[in-house]
PDB file of N, CA, C and O in Angstrom:
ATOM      1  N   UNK A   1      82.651 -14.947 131.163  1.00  0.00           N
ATOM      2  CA  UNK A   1      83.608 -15.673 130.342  1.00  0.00           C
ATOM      3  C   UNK A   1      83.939 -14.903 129.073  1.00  0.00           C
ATOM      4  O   UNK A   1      85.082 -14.719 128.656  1.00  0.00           O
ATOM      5  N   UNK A   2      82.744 -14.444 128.467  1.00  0.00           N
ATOM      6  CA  UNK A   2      83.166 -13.168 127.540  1.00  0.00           C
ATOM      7  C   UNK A   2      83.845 -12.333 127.441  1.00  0.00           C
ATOM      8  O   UNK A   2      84.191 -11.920 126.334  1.00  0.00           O
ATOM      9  N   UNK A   3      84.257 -11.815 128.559  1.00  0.00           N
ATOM     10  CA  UNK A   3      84.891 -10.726 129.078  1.00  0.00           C
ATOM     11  C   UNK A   3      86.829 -10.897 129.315  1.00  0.00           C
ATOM     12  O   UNK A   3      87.784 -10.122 129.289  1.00  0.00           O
ATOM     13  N   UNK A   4      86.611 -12.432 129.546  1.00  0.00           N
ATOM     14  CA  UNK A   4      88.218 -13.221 129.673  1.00  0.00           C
ATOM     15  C   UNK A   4      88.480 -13.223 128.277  1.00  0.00           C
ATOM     16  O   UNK A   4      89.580 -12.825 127.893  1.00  0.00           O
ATOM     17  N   UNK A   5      87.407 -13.718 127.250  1.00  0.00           N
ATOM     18  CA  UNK A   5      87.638 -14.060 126.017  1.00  0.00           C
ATOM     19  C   UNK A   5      88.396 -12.942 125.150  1.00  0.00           C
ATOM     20  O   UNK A   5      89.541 -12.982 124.698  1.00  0.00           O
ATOM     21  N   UNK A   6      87.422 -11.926 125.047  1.00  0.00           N
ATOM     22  CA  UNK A   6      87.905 -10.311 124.168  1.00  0.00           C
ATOM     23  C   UNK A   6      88.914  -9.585 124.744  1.00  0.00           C
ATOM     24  O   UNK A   6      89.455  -8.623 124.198  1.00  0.00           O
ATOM     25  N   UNK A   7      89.313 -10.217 126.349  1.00  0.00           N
ATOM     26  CA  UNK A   7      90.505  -9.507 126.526  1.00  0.00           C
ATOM     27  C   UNK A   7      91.957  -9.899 126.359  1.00  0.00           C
ATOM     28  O   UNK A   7      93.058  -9.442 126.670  1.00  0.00           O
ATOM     29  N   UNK A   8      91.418 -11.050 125.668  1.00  0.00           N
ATOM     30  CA  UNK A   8      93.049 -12.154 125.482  1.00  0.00           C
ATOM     31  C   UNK A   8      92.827 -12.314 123.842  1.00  0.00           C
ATOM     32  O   UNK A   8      93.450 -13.178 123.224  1.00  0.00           O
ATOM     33  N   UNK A   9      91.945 -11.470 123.220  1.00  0.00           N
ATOM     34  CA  UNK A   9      91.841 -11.157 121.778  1.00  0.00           C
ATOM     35  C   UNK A   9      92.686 -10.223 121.262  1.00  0.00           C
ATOM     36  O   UNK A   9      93.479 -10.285 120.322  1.00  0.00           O
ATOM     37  N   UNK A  10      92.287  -9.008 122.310  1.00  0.00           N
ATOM     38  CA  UNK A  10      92.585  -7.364 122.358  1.00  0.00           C
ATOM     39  C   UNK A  10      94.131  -7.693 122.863  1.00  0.00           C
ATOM     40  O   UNK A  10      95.104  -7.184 122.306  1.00  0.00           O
ATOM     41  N   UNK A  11      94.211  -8.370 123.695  1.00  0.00           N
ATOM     42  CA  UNK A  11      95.757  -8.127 123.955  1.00  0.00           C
ATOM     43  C   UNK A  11      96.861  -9.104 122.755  1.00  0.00           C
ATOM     44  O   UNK A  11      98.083  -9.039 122.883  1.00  0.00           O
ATOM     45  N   UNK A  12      96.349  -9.779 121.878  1.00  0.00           N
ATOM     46  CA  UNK A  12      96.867 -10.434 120.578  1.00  0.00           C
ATOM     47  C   UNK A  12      97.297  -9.004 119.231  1.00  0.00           C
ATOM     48  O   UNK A  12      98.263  -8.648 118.555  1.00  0.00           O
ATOM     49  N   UNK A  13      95.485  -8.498 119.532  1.00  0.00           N
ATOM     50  CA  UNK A  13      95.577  -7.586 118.417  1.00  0.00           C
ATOM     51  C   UNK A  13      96.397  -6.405 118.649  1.00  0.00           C
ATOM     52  O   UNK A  13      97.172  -5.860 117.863  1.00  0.00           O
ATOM     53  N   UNK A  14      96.083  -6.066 119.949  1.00  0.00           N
ATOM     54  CA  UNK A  14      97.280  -4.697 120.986  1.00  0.00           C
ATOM     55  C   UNK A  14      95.873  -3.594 121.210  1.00  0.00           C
ATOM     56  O   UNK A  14      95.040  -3.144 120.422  1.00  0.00           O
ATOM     57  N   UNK A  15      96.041  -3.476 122.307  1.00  0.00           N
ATOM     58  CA  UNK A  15      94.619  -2.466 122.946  1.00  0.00           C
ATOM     59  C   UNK A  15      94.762  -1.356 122.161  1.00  0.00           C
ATOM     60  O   UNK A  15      95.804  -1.424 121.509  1.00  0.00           O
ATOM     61  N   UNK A  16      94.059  -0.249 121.941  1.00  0.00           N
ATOM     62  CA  UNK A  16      93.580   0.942 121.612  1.00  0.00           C
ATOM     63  C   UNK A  16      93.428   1.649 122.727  1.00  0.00           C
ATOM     64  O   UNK A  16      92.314   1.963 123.148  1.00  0.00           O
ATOM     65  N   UNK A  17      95.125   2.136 123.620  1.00  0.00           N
ATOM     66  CA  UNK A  17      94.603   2.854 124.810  1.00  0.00           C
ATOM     67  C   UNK A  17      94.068   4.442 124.460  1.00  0.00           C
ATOM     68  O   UNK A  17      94.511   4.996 123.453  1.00  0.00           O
ATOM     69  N   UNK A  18      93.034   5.180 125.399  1.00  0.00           N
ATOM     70  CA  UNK A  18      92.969   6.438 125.332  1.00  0.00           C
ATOM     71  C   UNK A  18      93.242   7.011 126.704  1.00  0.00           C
ATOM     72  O   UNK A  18      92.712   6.221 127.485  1.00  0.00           O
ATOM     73  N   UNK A  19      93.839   8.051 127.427  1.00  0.00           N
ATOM     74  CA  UNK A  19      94.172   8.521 128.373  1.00  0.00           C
ATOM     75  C   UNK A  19      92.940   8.541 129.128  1.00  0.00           C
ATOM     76  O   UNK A  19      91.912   8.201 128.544  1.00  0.00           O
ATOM     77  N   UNK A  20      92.895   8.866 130.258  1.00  0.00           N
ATOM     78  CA  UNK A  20      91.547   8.914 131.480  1.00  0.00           C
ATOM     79  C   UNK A  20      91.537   9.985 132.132  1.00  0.00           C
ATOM     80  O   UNK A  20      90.689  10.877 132.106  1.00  0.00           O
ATOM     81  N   UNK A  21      92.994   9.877 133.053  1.00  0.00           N
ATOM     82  CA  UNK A  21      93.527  10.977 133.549  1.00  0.00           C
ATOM     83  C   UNK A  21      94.769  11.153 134.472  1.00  0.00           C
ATOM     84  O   UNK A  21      95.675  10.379 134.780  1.00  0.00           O
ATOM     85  N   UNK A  22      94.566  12.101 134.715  1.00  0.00           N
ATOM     86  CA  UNK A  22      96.388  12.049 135.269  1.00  0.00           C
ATOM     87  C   UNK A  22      96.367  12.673 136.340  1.00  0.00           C
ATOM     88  O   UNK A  22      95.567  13.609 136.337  1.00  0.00           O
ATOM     89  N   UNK A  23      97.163  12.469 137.637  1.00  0.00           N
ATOM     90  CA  UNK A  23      97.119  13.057 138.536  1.00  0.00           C
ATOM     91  C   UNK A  23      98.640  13.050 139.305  1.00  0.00           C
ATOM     92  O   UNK A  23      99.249  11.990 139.439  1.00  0.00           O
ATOM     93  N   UNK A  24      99.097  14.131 139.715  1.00  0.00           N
ATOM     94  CA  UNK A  24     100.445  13.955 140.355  1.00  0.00           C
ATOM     95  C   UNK A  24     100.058  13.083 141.837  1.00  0.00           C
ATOM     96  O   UNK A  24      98.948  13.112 142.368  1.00  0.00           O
ATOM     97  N   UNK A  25     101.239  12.323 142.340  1.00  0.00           N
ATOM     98  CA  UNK A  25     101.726  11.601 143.417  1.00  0.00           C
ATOM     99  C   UNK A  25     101.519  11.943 144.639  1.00  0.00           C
ATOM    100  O   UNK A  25     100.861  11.439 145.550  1.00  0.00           O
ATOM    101  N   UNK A  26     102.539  13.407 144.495  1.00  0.00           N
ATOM    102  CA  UNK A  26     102.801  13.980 145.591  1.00  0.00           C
ATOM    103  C   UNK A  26     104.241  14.088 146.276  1.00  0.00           C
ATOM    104  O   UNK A  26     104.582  14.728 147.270  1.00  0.00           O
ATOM    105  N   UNK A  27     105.225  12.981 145.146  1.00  0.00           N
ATOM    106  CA  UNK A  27     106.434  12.359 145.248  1.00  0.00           C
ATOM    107  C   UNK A  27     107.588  12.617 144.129  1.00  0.00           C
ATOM    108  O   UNK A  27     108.669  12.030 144.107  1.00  0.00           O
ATOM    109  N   UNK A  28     107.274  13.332 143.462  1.00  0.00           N
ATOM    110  CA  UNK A  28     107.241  13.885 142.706  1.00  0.00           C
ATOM    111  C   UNK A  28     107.562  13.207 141.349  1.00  0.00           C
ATOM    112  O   UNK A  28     108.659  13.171 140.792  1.00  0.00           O
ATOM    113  N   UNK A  29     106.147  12.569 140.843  1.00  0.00           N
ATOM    114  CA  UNK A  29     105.713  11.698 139.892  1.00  0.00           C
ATOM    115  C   UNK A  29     104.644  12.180 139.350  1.00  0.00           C
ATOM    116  O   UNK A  29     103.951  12.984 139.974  1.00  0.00           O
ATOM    117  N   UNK A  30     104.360  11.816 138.229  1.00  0.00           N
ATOM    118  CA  UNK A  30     102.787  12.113 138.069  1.00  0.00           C
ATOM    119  C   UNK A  30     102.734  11.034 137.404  1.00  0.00           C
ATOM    120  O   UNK A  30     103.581  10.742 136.560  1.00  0.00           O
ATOM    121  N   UNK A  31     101.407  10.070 137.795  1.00  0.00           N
ATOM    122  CA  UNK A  31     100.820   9.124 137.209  1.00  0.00           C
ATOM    123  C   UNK A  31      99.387   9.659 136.582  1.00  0.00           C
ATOM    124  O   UNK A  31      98.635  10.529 137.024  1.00  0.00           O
ATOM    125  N   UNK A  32      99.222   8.506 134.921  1.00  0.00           N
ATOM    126  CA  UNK A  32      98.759   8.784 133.691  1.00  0.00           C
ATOM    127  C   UNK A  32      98.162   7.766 133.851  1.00  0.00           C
ATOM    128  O   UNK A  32      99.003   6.937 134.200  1.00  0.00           O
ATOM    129  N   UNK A  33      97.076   7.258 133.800  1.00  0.00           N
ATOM    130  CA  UNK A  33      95.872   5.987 133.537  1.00  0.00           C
ATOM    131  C   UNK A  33      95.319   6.222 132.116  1.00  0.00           C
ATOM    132  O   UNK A  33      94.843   7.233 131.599  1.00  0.00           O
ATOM    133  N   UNK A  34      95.589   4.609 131.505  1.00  0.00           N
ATOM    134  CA  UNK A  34      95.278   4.559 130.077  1.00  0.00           C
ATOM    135  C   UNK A  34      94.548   3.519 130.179  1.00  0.00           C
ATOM    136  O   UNK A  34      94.830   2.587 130.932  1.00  0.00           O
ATOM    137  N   UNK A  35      93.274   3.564 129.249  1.00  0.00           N
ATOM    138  CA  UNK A  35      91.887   2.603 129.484  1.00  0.00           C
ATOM    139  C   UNK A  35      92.049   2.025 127.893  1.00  0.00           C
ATOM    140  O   UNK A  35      92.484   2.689 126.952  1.00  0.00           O
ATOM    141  N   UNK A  36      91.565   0.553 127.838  1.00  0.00           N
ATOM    142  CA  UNK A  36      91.883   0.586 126.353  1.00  0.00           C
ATOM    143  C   UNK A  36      89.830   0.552 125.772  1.00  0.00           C
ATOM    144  O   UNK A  36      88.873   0.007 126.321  1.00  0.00           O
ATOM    145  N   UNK A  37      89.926   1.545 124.263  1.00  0.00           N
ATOM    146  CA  UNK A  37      88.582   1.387 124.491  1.00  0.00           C
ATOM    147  C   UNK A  37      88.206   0.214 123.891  1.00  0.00           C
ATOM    148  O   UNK A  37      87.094   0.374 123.387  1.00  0.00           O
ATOM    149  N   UNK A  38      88.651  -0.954 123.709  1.00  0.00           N
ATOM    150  CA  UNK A  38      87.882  -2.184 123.274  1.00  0.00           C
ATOM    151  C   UNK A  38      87.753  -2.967 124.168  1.00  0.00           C
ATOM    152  O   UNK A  38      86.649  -3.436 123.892  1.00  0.00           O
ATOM    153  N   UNK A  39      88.169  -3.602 125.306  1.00  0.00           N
ATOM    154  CA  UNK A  39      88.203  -4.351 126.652  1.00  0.00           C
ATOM    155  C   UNK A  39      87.886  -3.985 127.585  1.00  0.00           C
ATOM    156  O   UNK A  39      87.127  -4.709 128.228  1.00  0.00           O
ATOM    157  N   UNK A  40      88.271  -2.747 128.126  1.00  0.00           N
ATOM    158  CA  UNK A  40      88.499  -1.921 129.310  1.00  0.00           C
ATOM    159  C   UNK A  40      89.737  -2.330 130.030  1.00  0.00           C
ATOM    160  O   UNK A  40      89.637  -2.590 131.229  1.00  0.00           O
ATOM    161  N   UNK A  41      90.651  -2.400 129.561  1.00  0.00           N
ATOM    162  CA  UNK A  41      91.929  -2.773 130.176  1.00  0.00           C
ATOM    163  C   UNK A  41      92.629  -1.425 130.670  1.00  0.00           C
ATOM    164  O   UNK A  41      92.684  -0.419 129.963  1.00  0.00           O
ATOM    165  N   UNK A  42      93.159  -1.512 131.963  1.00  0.00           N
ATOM    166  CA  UNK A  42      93.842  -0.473 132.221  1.00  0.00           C
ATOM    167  C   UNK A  42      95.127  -0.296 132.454  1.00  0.00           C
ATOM    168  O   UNK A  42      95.563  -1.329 132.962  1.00  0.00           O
ATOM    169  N   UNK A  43      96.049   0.601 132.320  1.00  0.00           N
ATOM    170  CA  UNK A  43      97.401   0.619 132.243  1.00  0.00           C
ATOM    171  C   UNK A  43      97.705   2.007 133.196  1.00  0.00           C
ATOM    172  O   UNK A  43      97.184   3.122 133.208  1.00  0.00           O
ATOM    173  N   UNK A  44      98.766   1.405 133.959  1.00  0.00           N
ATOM    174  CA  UNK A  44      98.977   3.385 134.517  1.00  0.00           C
ATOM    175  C   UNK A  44     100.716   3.570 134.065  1.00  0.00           C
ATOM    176  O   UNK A  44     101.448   2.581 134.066  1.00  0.00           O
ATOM    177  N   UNK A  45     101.043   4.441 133.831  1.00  0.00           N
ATOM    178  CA  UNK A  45     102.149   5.042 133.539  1.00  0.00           C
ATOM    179  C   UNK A  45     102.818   6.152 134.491  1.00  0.00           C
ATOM    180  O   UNK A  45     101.974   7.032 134.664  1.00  0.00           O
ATOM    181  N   UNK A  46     103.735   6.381 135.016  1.00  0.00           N
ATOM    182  CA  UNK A  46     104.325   7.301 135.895  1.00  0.00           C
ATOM    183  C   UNK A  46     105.563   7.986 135.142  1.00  0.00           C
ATOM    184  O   UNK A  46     106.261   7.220 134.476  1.00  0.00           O
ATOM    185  N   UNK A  47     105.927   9.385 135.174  1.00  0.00           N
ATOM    186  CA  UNK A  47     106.563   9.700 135.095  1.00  0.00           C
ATOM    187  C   UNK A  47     107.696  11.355 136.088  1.00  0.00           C
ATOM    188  O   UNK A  47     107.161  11.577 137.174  1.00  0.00           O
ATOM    189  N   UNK A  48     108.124  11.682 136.002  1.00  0.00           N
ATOM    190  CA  UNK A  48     108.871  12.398 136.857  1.00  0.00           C
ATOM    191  C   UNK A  48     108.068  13.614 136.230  1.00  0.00           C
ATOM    192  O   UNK A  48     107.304  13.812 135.285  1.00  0.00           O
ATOM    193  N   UNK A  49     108.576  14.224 137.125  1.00  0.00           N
ATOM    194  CA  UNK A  49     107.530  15.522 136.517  1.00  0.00           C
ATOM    195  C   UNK A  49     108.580  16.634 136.244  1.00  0.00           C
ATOM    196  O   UNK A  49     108.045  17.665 135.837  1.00  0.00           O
ATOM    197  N   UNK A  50     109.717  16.691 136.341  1.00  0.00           N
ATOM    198  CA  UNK A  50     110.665  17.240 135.719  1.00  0.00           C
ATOM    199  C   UNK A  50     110.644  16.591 134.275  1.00  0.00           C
ATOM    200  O   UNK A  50     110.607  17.374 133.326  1.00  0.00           O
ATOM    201  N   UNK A  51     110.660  15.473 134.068  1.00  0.00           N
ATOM    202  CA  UNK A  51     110.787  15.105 132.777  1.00  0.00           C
ATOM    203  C   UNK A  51     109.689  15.517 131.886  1.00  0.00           C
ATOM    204  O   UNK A  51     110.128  15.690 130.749  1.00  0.00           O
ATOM    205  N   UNK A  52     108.395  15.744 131.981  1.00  0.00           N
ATOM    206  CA  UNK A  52     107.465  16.282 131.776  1.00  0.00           C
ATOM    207  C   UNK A  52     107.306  17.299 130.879  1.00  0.00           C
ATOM    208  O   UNK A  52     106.205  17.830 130.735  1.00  0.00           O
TER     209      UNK A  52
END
């Protein structure tokens, strides 16, 4: 229940993401995983890899 609690805190206050890691698709995307370090909330991000 703790864990529901600090993450509906953190998402009031706005996470503190730090990157994890990144790995291309294969599609030609590369997706970015962002962990936040106060919750452990995770986020992934994609982008083109031309845009890059």
């Amino acid at each position: 229940m703790m864990g529901i609690l600090s993450n509906i805190i953190c998402k009031l206050k706005g996470h503190v993401y730090e990157e994890s890691s990144q790995k291309p698709d294969g599609w030609g995307y590369i997706a970015t995983w962002f962990i936040c370090n106060r919750c452990g909330h995770e986020n992934v991000v994609t982008e083109r890899e031309d845009q890059v």
